[in-house]
C-alpha positions as CSV (number, residue, x, y, z in Angstrom):
1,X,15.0,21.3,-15.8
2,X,13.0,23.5,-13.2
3,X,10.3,22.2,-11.3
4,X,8.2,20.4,-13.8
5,X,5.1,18.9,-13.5
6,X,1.8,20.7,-12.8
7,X,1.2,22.8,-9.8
8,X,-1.5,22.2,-7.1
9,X,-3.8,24.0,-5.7
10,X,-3.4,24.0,-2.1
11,X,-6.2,25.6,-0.2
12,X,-5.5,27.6,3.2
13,X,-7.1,25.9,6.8
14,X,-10.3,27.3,7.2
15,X,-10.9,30.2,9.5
16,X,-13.8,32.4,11.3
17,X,-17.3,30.9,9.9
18,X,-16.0,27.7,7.6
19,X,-14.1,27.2,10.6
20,X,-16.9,27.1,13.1
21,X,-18.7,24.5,10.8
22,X,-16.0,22.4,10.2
23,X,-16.1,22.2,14.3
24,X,-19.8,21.4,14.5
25,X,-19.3,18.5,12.3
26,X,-16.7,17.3,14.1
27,X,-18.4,17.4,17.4
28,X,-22.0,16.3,16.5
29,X,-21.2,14.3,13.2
30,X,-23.0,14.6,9.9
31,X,-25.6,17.6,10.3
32,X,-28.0,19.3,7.4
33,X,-27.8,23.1,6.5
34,X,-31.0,23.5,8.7
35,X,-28.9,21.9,11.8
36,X,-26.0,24.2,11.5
37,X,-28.1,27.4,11.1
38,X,-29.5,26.7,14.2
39,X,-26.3,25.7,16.4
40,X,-24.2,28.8,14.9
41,X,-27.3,31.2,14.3
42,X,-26.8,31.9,10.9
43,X,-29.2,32.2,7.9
44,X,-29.8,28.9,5.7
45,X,-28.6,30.7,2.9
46,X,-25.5,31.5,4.6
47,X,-24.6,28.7,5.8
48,X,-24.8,27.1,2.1
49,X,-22.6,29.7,0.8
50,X,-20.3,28.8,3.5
51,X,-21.1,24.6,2.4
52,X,-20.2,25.3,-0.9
53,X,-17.1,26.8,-0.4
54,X,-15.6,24.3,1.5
55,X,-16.8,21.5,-0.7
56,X,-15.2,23.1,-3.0
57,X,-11.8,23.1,-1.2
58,X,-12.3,19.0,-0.2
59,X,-12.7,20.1,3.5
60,X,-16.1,18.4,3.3
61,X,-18.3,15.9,1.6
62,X,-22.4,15.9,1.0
63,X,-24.0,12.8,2.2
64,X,-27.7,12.4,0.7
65,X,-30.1,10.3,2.0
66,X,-32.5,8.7,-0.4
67,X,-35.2,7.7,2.4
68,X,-36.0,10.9,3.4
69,X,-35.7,11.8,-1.0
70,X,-39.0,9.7,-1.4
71,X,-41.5,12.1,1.3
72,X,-39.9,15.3,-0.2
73,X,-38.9,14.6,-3.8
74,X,-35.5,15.7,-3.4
75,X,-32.0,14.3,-1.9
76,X,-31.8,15.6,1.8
77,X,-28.0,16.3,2.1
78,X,-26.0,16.7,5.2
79,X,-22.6,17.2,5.4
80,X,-19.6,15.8,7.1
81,X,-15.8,16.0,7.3
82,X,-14.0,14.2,4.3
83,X,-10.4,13.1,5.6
84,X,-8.7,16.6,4.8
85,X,-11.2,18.0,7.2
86,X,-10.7,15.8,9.7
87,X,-6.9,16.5,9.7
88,X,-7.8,20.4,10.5
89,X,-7.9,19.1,13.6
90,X,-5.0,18.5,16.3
91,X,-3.2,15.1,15.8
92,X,-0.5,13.5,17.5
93,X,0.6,10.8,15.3
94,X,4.3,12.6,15.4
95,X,4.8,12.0,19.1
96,X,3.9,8.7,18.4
97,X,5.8,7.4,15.6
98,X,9.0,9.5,17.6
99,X,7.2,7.2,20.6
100,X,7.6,3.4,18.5
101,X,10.8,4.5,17.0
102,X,12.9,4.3,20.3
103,X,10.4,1.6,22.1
104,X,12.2,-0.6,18.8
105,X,15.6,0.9,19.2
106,X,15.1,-0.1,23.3
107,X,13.6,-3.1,23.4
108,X,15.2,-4.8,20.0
109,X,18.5,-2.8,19.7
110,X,19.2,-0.1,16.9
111,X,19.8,-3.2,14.3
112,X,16.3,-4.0,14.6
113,X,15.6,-0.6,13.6
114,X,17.6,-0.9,11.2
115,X,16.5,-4.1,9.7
116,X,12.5,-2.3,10.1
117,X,13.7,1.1,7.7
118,X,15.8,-1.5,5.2
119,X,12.3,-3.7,5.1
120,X,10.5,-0.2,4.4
121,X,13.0,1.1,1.6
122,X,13.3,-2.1,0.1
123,X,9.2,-2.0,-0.4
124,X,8.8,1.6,-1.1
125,X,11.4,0.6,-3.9
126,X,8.8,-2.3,-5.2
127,X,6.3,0.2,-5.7
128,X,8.4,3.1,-7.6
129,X,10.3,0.7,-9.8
130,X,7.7,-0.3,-12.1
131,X,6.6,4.1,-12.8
132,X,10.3,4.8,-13.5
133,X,11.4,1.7,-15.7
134,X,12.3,2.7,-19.5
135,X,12.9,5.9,-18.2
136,X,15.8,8.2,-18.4
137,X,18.3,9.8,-15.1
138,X,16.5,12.9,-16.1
139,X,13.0,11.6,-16.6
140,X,13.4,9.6,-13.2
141,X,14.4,12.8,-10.9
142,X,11.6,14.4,-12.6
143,X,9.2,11.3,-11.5
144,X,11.0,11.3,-8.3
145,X,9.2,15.3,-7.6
146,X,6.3,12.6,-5.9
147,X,8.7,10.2,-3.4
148,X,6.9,12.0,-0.5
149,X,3.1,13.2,-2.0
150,X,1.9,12.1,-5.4
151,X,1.9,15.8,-6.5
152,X,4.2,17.2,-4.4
153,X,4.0,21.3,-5.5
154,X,6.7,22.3,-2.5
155,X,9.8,19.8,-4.4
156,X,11.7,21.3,-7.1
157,X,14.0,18.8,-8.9
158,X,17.0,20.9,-10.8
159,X,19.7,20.0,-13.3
160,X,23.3,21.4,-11.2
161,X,27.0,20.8,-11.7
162,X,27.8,17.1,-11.8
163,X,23.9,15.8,-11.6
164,X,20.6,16.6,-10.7
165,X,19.2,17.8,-7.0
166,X,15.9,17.1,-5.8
167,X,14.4,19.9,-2.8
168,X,11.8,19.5,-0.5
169,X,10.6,22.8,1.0
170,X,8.2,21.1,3.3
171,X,8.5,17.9,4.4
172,X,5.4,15.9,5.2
173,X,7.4,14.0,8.1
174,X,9.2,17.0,9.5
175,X,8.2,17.1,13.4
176,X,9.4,13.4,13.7
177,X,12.3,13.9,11.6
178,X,13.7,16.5,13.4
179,X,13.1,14.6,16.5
180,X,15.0,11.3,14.7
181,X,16.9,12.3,11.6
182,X,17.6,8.6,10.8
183,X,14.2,8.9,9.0
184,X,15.8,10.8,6.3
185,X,17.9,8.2,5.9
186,X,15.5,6.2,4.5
187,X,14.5,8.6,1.7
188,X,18.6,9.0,0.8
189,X,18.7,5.3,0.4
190,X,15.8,5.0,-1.4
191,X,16.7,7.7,-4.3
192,X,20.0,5.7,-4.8
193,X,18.9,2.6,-5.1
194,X,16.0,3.9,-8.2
195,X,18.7,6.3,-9.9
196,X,21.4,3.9,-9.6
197,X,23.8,6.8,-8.1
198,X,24.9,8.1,-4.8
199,X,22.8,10.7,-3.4
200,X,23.7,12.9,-0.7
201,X,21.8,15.3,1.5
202,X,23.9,18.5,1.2
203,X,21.1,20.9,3.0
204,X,19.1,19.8,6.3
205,X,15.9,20.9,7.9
206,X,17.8,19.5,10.9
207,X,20.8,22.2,10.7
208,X,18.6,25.6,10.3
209,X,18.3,25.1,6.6
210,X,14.8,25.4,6.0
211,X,14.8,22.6,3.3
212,X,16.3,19.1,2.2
213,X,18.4,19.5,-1.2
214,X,19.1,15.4,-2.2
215,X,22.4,15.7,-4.7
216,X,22.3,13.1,-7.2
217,X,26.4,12.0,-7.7
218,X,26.0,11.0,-11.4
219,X,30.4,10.4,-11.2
220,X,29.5,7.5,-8.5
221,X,27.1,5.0,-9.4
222,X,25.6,2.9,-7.1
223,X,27.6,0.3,-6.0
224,X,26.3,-3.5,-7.3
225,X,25.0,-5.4,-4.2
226,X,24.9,-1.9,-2.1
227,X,22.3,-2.0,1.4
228,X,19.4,-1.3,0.7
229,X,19.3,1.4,3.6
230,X,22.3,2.6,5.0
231,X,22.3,5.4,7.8
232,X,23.7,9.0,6.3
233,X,27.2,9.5,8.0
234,X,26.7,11.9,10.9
235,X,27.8,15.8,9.9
C-alpha cells in the first residue's frame, strides 16, 4: 500500500540570523523591520529578506496596523511569533504530563488512571469514527496515517503477512512515553477498537527500536463488548 497520502513539507528550526529574530520577538514582542535592524544591527533590507523567509516557513505572522495606515498610506506591519515559532523555544510540558501522570496514579490509585486513558480513548474514538465510516480495513489504516498529526509525513502504513502495520518514526509524545509507556497503550487500544481487530505493538521506541510498528491481527477480530483501553501486556 506504501505510505500514501501526500507528503509535508517540514521546515528545519531556524538558525544564525532567522534565529536571532525569532529571539527578539520573543523577548520584546511584536517589533517592525525598522525595530529589529536596530537591536541586531542589520540593514532594513536584510532583515526583510530574513522576514520573508520565515513567513514563509510559518515561524512568523505580519501584524498590520491600520491607525498608523491612515498618516502614511500604507499598512505598517510588525511581526511576531505564530505558535510554531513560539515552540522554537524550550518547553517543559513533558516533565509535566510525566509530573500529573503519577500525582493520579499516587493520590487516586492506578485504576483511576486507568479509568482517565479509557475516558480519553473512548473520546478520541468519537472523533475518528465519523472520518472512517463506509470505509474499508484498507482505506481505514490508510486514514489512520493521521491518529497522532493530521498529516503525519514520518507514519508509513503497509500491507504485511496476515494484515496491515502502521509505523511511526517519530512520535509526537516520545519524551513522556518513554518515561510511562502506558501512554502507548492508549494508541493500541484505540486502533482496535476503529479497525475492529487486535493490534499489537511488535517494535518499541521503549526497547532501542527507533520506531513504533502497530500490527493489525486481521485473523482476530475485536472481541464484541472488549475495554475500551486495556494496558499492553508487559514484554
Amino acid at each position: 500500500m506504501g505510505n500514501g497520502g501526500k507528503m509535508c513539507f517540514v521546515p528545519s528550526q531556524p538558525t544564525g540570523t532567522r534565529q536571532s529574530i525569532l529571539e527578539a520577538l520573543k523577548r520584546k514582542g511584536p517589533l517592525a523591520i525598522a525595530q529589529l535592524a536596530e537591536r541586531l544591527e542589520m540593514s532594513g533590507e536584510a532583515v526583510r529578506q530574513q522576514l520573508v523567509q520565515l513567513q514563509r516557513e510559518g515561524w512568523i505572522e505580519a501584524l498590520h496596523e491600520r491607525a498608523a495606515a491612515r498618516h502614511s498610506g500604507r499598512p505598517a506591519a510588525r511581526y511576531r511569533l505564530t505558535q510554531a515559532g513560539d515552540h522554537v523555544f524550550p518547553k517543559h510540558y513533558d516533565a509535566l504530563t510525566v509530573a500529573v501522570l503519577d500525582a493520579v496514579a499516587s493520590e487516586l490509585g492506578p485504576e483511576s488512571l486507568d479509568r482517565i486513558l479509557t475516558n480519553l480513548t473512548e473520546a478520541r474514538a468519537r472523533s475518528w469514527e465519523p472520518r472512517l465510516a463506509g470505509k474499508s480495513v484498507r482505506e481505514r489504516v490508510e486514514a489512520l496515517r493521521g491518529v497522532y498529526e493530521g498529516e503525519d509525513p514520518f507514519m508509513d502504513a503497509e500491507e504485511v503477512a496476515g494484515g496491515f502495520r502502521l509505523v511511526e518514526h517519530n512520535c509526537p509524545f516520545l519524551n513522556v512515553a518513554l518515561e510511562r509507556p502506558v501512554l502507548c497503550s492508549l494508541t493500541v487500544s484505540l486502533l482496535s477498537r476503529l479497525l475492529g481487530f487486535e493490534v499489537v505493538r511488535e517494535e518499541r521506541f521503549q526497547t532501542g527500536d527507533g520506531r513504533c510498528a502497530f500490527r493489525v491481527l486481521m485473523d482476530h477480530p475485536r472481541a464484541p463488548g472488549s475495554p475500551a483501553f486495556q494496558r499492553e501486556p508487559k514484554n
